[in-house]
N, C-alpha and C positions, 0 to 999 in steps of 0.2 A: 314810147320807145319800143322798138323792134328788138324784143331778148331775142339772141341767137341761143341751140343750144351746144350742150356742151360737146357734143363730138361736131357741130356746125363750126364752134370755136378751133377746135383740134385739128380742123381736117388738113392744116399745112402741117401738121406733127403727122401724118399717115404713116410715112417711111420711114421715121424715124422711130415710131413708137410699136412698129411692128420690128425692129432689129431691138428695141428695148425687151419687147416679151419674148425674142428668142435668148438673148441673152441671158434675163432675168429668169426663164425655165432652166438655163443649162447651169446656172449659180445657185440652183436649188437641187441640182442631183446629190444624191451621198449612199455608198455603198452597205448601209443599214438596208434592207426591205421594208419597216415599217417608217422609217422615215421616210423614204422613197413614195409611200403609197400616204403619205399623209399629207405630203408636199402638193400631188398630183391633184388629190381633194382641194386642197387649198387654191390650186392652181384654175381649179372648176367655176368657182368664185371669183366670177369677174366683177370688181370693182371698175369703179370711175377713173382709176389709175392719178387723179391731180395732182398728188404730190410729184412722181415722175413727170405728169407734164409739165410744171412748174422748176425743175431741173432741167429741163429739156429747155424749155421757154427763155430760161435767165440766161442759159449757156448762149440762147441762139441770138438775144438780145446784145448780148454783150460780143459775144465776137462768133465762133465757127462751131460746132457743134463736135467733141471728139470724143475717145477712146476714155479721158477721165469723165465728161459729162456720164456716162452711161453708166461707168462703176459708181458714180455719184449717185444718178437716179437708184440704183438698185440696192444700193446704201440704205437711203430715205425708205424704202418698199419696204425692205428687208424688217429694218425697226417697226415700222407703220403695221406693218403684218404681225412683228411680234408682240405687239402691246392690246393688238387687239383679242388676238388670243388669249393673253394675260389677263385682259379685260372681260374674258367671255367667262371665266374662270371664277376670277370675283366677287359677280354679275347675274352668277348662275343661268347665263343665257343660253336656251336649247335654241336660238337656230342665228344664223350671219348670213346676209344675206342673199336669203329666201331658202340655205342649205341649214341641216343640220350643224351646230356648234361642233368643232373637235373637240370638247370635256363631253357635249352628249354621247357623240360615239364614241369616243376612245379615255373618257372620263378623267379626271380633274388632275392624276400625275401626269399624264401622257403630254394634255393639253399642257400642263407648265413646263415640264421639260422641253417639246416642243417648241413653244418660244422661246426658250431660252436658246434652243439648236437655230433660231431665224436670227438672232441678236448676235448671236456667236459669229454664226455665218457672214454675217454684214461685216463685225469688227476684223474678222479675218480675211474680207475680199480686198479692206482697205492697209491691213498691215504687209500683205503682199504684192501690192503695189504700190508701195509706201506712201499712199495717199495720207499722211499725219495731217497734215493742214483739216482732212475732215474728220479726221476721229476726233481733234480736238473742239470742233465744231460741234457733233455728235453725241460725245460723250456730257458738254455743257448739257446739251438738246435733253437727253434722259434724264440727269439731274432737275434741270427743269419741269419737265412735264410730272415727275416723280410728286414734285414739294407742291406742286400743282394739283393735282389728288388729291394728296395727303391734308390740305388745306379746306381743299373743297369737302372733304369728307368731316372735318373738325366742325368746320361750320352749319355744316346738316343737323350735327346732334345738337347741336346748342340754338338754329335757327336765329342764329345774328347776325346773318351776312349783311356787309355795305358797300355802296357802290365801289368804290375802293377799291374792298379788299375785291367784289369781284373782277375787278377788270384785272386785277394781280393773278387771279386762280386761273382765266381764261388768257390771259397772257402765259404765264408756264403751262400749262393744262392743254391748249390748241393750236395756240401762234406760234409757239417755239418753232411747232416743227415744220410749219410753213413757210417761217422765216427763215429754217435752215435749208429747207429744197433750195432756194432763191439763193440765199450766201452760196452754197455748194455750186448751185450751175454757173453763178459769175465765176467763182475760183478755180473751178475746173478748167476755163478759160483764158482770165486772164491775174494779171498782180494789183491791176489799177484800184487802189483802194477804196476809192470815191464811188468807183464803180459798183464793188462788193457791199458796201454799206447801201447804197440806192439799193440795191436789191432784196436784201437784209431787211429796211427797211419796209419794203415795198410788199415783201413777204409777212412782214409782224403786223402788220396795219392792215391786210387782205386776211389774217385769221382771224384780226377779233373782231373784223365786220361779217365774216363766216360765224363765229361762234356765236354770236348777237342772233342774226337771222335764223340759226338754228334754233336759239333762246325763245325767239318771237314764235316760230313755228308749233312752240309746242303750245302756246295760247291760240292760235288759228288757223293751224294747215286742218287741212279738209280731208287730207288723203293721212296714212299712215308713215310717217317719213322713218325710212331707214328701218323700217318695222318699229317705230315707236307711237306707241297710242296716244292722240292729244291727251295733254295734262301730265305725262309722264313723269315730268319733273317734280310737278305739285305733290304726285300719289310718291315718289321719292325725297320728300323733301328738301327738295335744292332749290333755297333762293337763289332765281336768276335774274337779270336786269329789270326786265317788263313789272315784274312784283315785287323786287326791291324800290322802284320809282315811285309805283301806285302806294306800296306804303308809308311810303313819306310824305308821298302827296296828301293820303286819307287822313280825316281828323285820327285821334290819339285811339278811340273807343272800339271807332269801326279796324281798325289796324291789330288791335289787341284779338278780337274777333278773327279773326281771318288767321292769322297767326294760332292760336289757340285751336283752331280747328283743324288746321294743317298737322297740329303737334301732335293732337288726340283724336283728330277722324278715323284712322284706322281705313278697314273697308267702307264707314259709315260715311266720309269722305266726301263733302259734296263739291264737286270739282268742276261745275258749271257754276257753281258760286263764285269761285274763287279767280274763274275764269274773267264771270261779268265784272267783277271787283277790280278785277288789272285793268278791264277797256273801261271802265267809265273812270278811272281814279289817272286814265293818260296813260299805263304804263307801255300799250305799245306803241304807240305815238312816238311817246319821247325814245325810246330803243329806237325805232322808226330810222328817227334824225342821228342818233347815236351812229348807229349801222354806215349810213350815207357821211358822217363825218370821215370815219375811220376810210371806209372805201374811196373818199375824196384824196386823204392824204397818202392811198397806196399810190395812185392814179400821179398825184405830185410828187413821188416817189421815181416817178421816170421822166422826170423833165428834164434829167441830165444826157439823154438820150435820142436822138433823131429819129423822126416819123418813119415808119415802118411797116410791112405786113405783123413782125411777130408783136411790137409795139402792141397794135392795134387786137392781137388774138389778147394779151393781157389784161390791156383795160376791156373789153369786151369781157373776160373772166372775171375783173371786178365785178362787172354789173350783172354777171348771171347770179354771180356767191348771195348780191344784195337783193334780189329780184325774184330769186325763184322760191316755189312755190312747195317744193319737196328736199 
């Protein structure tokens, strides 16, 4: 298969995704100065923008692309921006990407208050245009991704996670908010319910095959994804899919092993061990086909819908989320 990539996918979004970041700069001004210059940093850091395309995309699927899709996408940014900064916080992470963190330069108040000023910002674009139908979307969205953490983080100290529970953590934890760019751009558009759900759908099913792929990546990407060094997750202790599979695959012995060393390697950590122990024990095999399931049922996620160019940018984004390599 021929991956396109991701701005090859976009490029019928061009126009529209260039009135998105004028927008989206003029909804970030505030008569602070340090906010102003904190914003502009942030604004330096050019992400991949997907959740906005994904606003963009559902509105344009579903029917015309307006004045709500856009307060919608900038909605989604808004949050997406503030949790990551919350997250750099954390995280104690010195740089986002490839820039210095805002806690490294403006240190660990400034950075939480700041997002808290990007969350504010969102909930107040949509209470003055009384966009409720997404705050209530939204405000589920937060709660979700919150118990999502919080979960994810319980089951690090105790290294118990199951399959289960993680498809629960990477469900609230990733796809929430995928699946709420997708609801928002239908609803911006139109009331058809069937509609909103398909997309909803099609948005919850395109995260956890995103969150999966990013799981497998940290057992064998090559290159440094997102600035994170293979194994990342192992030297953090987070069972994720590919090593939850392999351990139930492996006898009881070898399972207790790998576990135990994960518990108490410390720096001493051997993380090409642990690595060879997910590929021969199947674990990215079986995530592999996981990934490609989830990504299957986005893709029938829009069969309620006739063939189209933005159709076609969609499932084409399906298969970059399962396919790529970074």
């Amino acid at each position: 298969m021929n991956l396109k990539s991701l701005s090859d996918i976009t490029r019928t979004l061009d126009l529209e995704l260039s009135k998105f970041n004028d927008v989206y700069k003029q909804s970030l001004k505030s008569k602070v100065a340090l906010v102003d210059l904190i914003t502009r940093y942030i604004l330096k850091q050019k992400g991949k923008k997907i959740r906005p395309v994904l606003v963009l995309l559902s509105s344009k699927i579903t029917n015309e692309i307006n004045d709500r899709t856009y307060r919608g996408a900038i909605l989604v940014e808004l949050l997406h921006t503030a949790t990551l900064v919350h997250d750099d916080v954390v995280d104690n992470a010195e740089t986002r990407r490839g820039f210095p963190s805002i806690n490294a330069v403006w240190k660990n108040k400034i950075a939480v208050l700041m997002g808290d000023y990007l969350l504010a910002r969102g909930l107040m674009l949509a209470v003055e245009s009384d966009d409720y139908d997404f705050l209530k979307v939204i405000t589920n969205t937060v709660k979700r991704m919150s118990e999502g953490e919080l979960l994810q983080i319980s089951k690090t100290r105790r290294l118990n996670n199951d399959e289960e529970t993680y498809f629960r953590i990477i469900s609230d934890k990733t796809a929430s908010l995928i699946s709420t760019c997708c609801e928002i751009g239908a609803r911006a558009v139109t009331n058809d319910l069937e509609k909103i759900k398909a997309m909803k759908d099609f948005g919850e099913n395109l995260g956890i095959a995103f969150q999966i792929r990013d799981d497998i990546l940290d057992y064998i990407g090559t290159k440094k994804i997102f600035g994170k060094p293979l194994g990342g997750d192992i030297k953090e202790k987070k069972l994720t899919l590919p090593l939850i599979h392999a351990l139930k695959n492996a006898n009881s012995t070898e399972s207790k092993k790998i576990i135990s060393s994960i518990k108490n390697g410390g720096k001493k950590l051997d993380i090409t061990n642990v690595i060879d122990f997910v590929k021969h024990n199947n674990g990215i095999s079986y995530s592999e086909e996981k990934a490609k399931e989830y990504a299957q049922k986005a893709i029938d996620s829009l069969s309620i819908y006739k063939d189209s160019a933005t159709k076609d940018s969609l499932i084409q984004l399906v298969n970059f989320v399962v396919e790529r390599e970074k």
